[in-house]
C-alpha positions in Angstrom: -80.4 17.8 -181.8 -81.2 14.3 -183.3 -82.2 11.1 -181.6 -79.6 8.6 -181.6 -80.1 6.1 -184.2 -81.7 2.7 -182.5 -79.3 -0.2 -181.6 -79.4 -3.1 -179.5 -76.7 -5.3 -179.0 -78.6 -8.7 -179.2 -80.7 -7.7 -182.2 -77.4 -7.1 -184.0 -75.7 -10.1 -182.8 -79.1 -12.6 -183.2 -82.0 -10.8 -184.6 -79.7 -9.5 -187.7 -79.0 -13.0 -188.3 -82.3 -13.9 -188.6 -83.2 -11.1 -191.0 -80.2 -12.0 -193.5 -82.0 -15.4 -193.8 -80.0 -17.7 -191.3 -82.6 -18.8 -189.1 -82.0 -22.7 -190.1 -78.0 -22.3 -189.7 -76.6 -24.3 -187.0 -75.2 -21.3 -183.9 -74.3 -23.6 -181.3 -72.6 -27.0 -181.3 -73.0 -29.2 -178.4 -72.1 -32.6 -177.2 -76.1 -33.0 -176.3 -77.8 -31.4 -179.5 -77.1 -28.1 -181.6 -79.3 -25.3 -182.0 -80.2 -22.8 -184.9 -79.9 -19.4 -185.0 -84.1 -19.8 -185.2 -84.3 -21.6 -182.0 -82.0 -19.4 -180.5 -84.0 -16.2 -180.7 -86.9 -17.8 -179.4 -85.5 -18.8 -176.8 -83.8 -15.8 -176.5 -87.5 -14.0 -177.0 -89.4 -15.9 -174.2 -86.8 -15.6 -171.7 -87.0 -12.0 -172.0 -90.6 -12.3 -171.7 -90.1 -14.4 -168.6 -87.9 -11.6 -167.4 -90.8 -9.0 -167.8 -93.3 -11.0 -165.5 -90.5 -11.2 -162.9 -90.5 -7.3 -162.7 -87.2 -7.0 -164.4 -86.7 -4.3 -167.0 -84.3 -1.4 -167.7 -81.3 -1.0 -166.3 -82.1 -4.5 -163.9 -78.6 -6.2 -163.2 -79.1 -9.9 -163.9 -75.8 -11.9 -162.7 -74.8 -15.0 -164.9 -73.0 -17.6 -163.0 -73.2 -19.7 -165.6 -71.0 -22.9 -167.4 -70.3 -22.8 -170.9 -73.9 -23.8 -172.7 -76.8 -22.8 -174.7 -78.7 -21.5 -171.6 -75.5 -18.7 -171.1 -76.4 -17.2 -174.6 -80.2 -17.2 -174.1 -79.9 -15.5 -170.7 -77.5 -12.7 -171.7 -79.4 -11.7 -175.0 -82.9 -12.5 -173.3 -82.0 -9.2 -170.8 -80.2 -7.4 -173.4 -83.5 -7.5 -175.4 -85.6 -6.0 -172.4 -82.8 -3.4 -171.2 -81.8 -5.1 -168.6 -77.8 -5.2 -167.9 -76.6 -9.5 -168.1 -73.6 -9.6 -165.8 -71.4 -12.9 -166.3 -69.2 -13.8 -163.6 -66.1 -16.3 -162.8 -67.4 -19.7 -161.8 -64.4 -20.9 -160.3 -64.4 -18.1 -156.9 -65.8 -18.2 -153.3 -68.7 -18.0 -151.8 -67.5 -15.0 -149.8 -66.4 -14.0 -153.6 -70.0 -14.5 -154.5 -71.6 -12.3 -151.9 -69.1 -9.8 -152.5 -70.7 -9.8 -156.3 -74.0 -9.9 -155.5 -73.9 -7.0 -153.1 -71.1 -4.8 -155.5 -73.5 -5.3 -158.4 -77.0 -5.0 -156.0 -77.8 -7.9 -159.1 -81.8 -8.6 -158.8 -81.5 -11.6 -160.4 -79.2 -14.4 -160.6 -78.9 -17.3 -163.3 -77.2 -20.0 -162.3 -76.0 -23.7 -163.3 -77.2 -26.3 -161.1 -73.8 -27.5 -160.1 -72.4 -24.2 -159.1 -75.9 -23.8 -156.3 -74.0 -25.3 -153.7 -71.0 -22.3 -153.2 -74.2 -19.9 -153.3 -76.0 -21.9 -150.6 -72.6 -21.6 -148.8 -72.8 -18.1 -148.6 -72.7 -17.0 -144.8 -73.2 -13.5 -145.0 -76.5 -11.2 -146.1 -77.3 -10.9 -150.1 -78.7 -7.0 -149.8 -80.6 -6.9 -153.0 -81.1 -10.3 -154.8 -84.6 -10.9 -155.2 -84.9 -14.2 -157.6 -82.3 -17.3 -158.4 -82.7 -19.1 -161.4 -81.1 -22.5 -161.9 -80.1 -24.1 -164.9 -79.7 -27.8 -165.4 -79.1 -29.6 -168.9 -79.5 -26.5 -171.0 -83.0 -25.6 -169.5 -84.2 -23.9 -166.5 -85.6 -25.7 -163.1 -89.4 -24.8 -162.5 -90.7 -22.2 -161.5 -88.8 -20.1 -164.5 -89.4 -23.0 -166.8 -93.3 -22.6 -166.9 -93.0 -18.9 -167.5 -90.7 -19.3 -170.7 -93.1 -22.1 -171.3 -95.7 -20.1 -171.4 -94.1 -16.7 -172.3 -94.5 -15.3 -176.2 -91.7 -16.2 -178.8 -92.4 -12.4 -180.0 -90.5 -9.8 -178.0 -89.8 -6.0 -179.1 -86.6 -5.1 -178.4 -86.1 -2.0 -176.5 -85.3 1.1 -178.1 -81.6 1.4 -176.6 -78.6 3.4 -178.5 -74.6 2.3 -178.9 -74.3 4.4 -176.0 -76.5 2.4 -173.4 -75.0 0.1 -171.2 -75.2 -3.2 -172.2 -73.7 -5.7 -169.8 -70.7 -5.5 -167.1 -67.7 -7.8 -166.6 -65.6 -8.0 -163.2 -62.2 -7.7 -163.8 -60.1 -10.4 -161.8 -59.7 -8.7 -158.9 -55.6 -9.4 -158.9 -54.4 -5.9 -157.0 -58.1 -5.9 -155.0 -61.4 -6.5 -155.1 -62.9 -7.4 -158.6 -63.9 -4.3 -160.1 -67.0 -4.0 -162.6 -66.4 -2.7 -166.0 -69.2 -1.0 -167.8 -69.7 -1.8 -171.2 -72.0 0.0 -173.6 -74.0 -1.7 -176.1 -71.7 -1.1 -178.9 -68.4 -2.4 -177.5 -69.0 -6.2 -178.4 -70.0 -5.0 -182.3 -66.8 -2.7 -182.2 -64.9 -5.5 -180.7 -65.4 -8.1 -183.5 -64.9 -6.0 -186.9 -61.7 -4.6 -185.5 -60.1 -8.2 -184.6 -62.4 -11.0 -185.2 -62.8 -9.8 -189.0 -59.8 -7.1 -189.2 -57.1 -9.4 -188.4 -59.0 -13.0 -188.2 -60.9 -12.2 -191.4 -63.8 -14.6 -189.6 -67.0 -14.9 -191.8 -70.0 -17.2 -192.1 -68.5 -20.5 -192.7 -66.3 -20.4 -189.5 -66.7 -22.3 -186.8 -65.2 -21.0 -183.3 -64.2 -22.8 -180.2 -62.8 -21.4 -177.2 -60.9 -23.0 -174.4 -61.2 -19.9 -172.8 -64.6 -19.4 -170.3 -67.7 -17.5 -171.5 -67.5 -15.6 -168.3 -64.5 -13.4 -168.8 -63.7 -10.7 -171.8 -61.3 -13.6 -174.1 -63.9 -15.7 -174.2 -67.0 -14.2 -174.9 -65.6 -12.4 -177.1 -64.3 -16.1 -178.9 -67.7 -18.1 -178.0 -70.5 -15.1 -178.4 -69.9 -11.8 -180.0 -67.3 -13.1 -182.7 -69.4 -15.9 -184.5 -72.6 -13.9 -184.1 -71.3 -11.3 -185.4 -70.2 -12.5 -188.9 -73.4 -15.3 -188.7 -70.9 -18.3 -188.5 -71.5 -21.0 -185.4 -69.7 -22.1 -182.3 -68.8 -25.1 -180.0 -69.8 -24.8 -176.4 -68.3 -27.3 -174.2 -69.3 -26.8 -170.2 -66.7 -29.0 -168.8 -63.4 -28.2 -167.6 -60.9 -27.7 -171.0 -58.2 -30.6 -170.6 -55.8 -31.4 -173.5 -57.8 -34.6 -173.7 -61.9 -33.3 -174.2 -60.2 -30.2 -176.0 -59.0 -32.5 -179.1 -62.0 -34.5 -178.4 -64.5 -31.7 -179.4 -62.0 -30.3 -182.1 -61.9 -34.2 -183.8 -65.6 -33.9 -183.3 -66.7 -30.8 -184.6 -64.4 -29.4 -186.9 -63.5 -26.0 -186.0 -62.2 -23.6 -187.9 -60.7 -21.2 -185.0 -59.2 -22.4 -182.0 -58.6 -19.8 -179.1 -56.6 -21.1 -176.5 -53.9 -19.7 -173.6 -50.4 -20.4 -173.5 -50.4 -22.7 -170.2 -53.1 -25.3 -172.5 -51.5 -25.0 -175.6 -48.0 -26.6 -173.7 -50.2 -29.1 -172.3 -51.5 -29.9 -175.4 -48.4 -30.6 -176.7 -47.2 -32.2 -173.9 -50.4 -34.7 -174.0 -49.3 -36.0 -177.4 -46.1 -36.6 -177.3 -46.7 -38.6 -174.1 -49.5 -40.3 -176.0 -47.1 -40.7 -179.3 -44.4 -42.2 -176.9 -47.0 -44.8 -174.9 -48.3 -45.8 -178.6 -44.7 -45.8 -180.6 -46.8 -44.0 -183.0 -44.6 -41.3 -185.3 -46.1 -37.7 -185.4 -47.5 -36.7 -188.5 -48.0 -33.2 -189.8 -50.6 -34.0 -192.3 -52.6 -36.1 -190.0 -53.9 -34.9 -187.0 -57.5 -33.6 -185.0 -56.6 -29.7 -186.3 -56.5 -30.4 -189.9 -60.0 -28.5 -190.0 -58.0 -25.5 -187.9 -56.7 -22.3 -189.9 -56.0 -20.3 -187.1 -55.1 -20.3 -183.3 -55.3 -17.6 -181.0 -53.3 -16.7 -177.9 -54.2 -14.6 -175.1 -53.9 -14.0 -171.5 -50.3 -14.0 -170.7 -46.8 -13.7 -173.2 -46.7 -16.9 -175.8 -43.5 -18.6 -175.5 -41.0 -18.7 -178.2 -40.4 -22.4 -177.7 -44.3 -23.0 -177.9 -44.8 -20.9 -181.3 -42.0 -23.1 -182.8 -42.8 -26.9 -181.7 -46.9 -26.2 -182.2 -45.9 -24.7 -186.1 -43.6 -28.4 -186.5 -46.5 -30.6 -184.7 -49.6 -29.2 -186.4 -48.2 -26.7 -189.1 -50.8 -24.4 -187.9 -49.4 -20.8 -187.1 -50.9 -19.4 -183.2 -51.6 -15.9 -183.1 -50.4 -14.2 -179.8 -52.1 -11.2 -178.3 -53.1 -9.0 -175.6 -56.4 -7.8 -174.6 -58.3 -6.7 -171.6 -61.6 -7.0 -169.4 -61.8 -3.1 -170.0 -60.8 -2.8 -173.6 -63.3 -5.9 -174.1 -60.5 -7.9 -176.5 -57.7 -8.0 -178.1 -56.1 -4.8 -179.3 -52.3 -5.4 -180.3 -52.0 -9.0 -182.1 -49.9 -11.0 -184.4 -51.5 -11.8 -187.5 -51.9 -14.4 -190.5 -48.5 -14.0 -192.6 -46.8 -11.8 -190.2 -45.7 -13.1 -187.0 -42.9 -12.0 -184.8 -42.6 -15.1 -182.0 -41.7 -13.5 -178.8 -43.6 -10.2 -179.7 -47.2 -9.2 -178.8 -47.8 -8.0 -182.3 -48.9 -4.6 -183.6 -52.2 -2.7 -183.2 -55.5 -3.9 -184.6 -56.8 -2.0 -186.6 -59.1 0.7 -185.1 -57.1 0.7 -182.0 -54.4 3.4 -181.3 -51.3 2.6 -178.9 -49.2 4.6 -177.0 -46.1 4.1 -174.8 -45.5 6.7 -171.9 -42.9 6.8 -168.6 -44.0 7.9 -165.1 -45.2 11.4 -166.4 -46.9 10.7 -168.9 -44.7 11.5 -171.8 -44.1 9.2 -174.7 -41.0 7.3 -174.2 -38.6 7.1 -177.4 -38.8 3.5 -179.4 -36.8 0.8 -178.0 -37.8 2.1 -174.4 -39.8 0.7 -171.5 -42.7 2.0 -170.3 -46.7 1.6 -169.3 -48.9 0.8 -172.0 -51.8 3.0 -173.1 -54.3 1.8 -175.6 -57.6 3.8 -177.2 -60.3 2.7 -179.1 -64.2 2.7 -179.1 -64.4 -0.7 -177.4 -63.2 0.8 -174.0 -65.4 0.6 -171.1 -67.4 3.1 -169.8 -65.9 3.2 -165.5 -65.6 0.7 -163.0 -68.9 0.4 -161.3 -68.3 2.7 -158.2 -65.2 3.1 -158.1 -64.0 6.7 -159.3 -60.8 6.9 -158.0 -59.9 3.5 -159.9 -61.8 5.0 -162.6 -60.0 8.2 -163.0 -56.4 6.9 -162.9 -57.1 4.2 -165.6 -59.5 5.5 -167.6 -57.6 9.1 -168.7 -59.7 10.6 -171.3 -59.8 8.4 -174.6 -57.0 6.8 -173.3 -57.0 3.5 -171.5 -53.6 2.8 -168.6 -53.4 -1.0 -168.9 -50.6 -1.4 -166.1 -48.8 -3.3 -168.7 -45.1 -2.5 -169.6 -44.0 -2.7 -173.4 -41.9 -1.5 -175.9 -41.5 -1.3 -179.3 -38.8 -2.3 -181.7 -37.1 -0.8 -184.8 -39.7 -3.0 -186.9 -42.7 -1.7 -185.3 -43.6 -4.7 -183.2 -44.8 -3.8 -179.2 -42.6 -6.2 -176.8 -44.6 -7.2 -173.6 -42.4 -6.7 -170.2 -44.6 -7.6 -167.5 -46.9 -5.9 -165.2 -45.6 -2.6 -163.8 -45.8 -4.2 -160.3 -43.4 -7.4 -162.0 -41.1 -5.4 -162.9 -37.8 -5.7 -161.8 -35.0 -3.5 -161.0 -31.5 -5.2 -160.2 -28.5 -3.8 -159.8 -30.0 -0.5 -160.9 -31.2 -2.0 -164.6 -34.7 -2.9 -165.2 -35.1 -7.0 -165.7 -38.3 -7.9 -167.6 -39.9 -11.5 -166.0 -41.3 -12.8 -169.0 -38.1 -12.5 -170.9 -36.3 -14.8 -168.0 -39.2 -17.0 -168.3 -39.2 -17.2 -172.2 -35.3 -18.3 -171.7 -36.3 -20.9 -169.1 -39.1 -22.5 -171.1 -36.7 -23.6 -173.6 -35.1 -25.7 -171.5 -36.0 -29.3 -172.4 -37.4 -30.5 -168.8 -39.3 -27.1 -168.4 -43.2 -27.2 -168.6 -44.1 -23.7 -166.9 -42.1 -21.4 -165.3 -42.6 -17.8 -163.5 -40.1 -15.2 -162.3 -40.4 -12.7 -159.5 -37.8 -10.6 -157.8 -36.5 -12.2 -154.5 -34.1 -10.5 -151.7 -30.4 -12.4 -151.9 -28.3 -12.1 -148.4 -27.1 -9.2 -149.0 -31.1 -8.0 -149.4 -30.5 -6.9 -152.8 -33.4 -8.2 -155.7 -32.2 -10.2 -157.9 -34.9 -12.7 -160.3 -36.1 -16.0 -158.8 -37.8 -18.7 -161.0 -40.5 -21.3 -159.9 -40.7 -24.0 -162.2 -43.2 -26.8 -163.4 -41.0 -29.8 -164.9 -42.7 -31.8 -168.1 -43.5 -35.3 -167.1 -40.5 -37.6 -166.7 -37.8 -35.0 -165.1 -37.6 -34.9 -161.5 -36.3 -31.9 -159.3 -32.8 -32.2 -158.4 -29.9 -29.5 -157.4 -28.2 -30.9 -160.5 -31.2 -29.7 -162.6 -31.4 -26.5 -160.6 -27.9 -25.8 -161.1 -28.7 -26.8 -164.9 -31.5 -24.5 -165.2 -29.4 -21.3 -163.7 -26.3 -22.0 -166.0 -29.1 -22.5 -169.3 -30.0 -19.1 -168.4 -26.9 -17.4 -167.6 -25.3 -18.8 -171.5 -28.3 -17.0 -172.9 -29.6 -14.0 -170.7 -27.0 -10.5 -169.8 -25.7 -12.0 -166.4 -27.7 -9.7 -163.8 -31.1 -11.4 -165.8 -30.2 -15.1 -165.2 -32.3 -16.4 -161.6 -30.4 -16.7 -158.5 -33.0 -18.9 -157.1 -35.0 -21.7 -158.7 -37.5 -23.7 -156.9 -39.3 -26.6 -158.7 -42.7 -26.7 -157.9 -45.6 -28.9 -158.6 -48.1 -26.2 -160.0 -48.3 -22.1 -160.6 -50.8 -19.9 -159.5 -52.8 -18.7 -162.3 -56.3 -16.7 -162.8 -59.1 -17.8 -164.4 -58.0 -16.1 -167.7 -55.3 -18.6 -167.0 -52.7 -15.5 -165.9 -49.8 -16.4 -163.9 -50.5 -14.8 -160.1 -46.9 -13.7 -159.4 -48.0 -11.8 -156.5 -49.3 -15.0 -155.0 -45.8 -16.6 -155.6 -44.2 -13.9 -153.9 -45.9 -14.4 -150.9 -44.8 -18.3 -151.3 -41.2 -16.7 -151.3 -41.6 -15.4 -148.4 -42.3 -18.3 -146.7 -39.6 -20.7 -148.5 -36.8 -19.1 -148.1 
């Protein structure tokens, strides 16, 4: 029986560049300086070397609490290059959150941005098996690490590691429990990008990405890192926190040619200019704007809007993709695409990526029904870092239980219905949320909006609606009334919300999901 053929993750996604002669092309874009795919392996290479004389080597967790900048990309291919397993985590949890992480993993190492050391420091409890911290401030490392990449060799062998060795880990969440650590093999990320970033994005060299979306979760490293690495084009990192405002700033600036954004930032967006277009008098043009360099934007995360598709196509005339993907499936599997767009509907498969719909026994349900989603394709993760149980009920052979609810219409295009905890079931008839929602955010004073189901009088569930308002509408029972009768003129009657409540903000995820079970505790308490 043969040896697996040799292949390492970082040498394909820098080393390869290097090879096909593109050593002097800008990778990274940054508001400080930019930085060559040259300069990036060396960096890459004496950080790994630096890894070495700290004792790390194969099969070493390294946690990466990192912000968006160089310093994130020369840390996760700097262990990939020795063996050892780069682990990037949310930088928006806990400390308690933290120690959870540190211990789950039983991470030797941790990198960290210097502005995120204080919710580590906070950290009451024990940290079992962390051995070194490593801080990062302005793209480079504090001392002591600093002198040993200083002083470390720009050469570095790359370990002889197959598709099939792990590569790095990403925590889910952690929405129905404790975040749970997917294990991904080398070749995921590589898988990842020729079946969407170049199947349906057709990316290439002369693209240049930028992602909204954090380095630390599955969206966005796979936008900022595996995508424009893989096809040797170049990205723009921004560290600080995406608002509408330094979003179009860095877009103006740098000229992208992919946007990936969520839904809840791209309503902002358009919110921010016609607020600034009102203040100014200034008349929207579609010819003349920051995306003008843009070909493409990308969705993710939660259900794209109808009414968002439409007025960012009449302000921009730029067409966003919508899609879903996963922490476990690494990205985006069912999509939109250039030229054929359904607006309301998730898409169709990507290419290399089969999809199934089943009921509660796992049989196929016929077309035009509901039921869970079940995706396959080589991009999957391996488990869930000790945790078999979890493990065997979503990872069922080749197939993959997303907990998602779809279903597919006469025309082949898969129809997202909520998670199968959103789900609702009134008066016997199964209500999806986002389809309330979708109705709601149409409604001219409607920013945001979430629906859960909510016990009437009679302790029967029918849908309730919280609602953001767009600056310059105030909550009133007149609007609530409003809002219920916009609904009931457009939904089946036993769809329309009973209850609305206006609320200031929604809970959402990092990944900028809507936390519905957070909102149902809120119910609970409001009414």
């Amino acid at each position: 029986m043969k040896n697996q053929p040799f292949f390492n993750a970082a040498d394909y996604f820098l080393d390869r560049n290097i090879r096909q002669g593109r050593g002097h092309k800008v990778a990274i874009y940054t508001e400080r300086r930019n930085y060559t795919y040259s300069e990036l392996q060396e960096m890459a290479n004496k950080t790994g070397n630096a890894f070495r004389e700290m004792g790390l080597g194969i099969d070493d967790r390294i946690m990466l609490m990192m912000l968006d900048e160089p310093q994130f990309l020369v840390m996760f291919f700097g262990a990939m290059k020795i063996g050892a397993v780069p682990i990037p985590i949310n930088t928006m949890l806990t400390p308690n959150d933290y120690e959870y992480l540190l211990n789950d993993s039983r991470a030797k190492a941790l990198i960290i941005s210097e502005d995120l050391v204080p919710l580590i420091n906070d950290i009451k409890g024990d940290l079992l098996y962390l051995r070194d911290m490593i801080v990062v401030a302005d793209d480079e490392p504090l001392i002591p690490f600093r002198q040993k990449v200083k002083n470390a060799s720009p050469i570095l062998e790359t370990v002889k590691t197959t598709k099939d060795d792990v590569g790095f880990w990403l925590y889910s969440s952690g929405s129905t429990g404790p975040p749970k650590g997917a294990v991904h093999c080398m070749e995921s990320p590589l898988v990842a990008s020729e079946n969407f970033a170049q199947g349906v994005l057709g990316m290439n060299e002369n693209d240049i990405c930028f992602s909204a979306a954090r380095l630390f979760f599955a969206y966005g490293i796979g936008n900022g890192l595996f995508f424009p690495l893989a096809v040797g084009g170049s990205v723009i990192l921004n560290k600080s926190r995406p608002t509408p405002e330094s979003v179009f700033s860095h877009i103006e600036r740098f000229r992208p040619t992919i946007f990936f954004g969520v839904p809840t930032l791209y309503g902002q967006m358009l919110e921010y200019k016609a607020r600034q277009e009102k203040e100014t008098g200034a008349k929207a043009d579609p010819n003349d704007h920051e995306l003008t360099s843009v070909r493409l934007c990308v969705s993710a995360g939660e259900a794209l809007p109808v009414d968002i598709i439409r007025r960012w196509k009449e302000r921009f005339g730029i067409d966003i993709l919508d899609g879903i993907g996963s922490t476990e499936m690494l990205h985006i599997y069912i999509s939109n695409r250039p030229g054929d767009i359904k607006p309301g509907a998730t898409g169709k498969p990507v290419p290399g990526y089969e999809i199934r719909i089943v009921d509660n026994e796992g049989k196929e349900v016929p077309q035009g029904e509901i039921g869970t989603l079940h995706v396959k394709g080589r991009s999957a993760a391996q488990n869930y870092w000790r945790k078999v149980e979890k493990t065997r009920s979503t990872m069922q052979g080749e197939w993959l239980n997303t907990g998602d609810t779809y279903y597919q219409d006469e025309n082949g295009y898969y129809h997202c219905a909520g998670r199968d905890d959103d789900m609702l079931k009134v008066g016997g008839i199964w209500v999806s949320p986002v389809e309330v929602e979708g109705c709601l955010i149409e409604h001219p004073a409607v920013l945001e909006c979430a629906v859960i189901g909510y016990p009437d009088h009679k302790n029967l569930i029918k849908p309730k609606a919280f609602v953001v308002l767009k600056e310059g509408f105030t909550g009133s029972d007149e609007l609530i009334n409003e809002l219920k009768q916009w609904s009931l003129d457009r939904l089946a009657k036993f769809k329309y919300p009973r209850f609305v409540e206006i609320v200031s903000e929604l809970p959402k995820s990092a990944t900028g999901k809507i936390q519905r079970f957070k909102l149902r505790k809120i119910g609970e308490k409001v009414e």
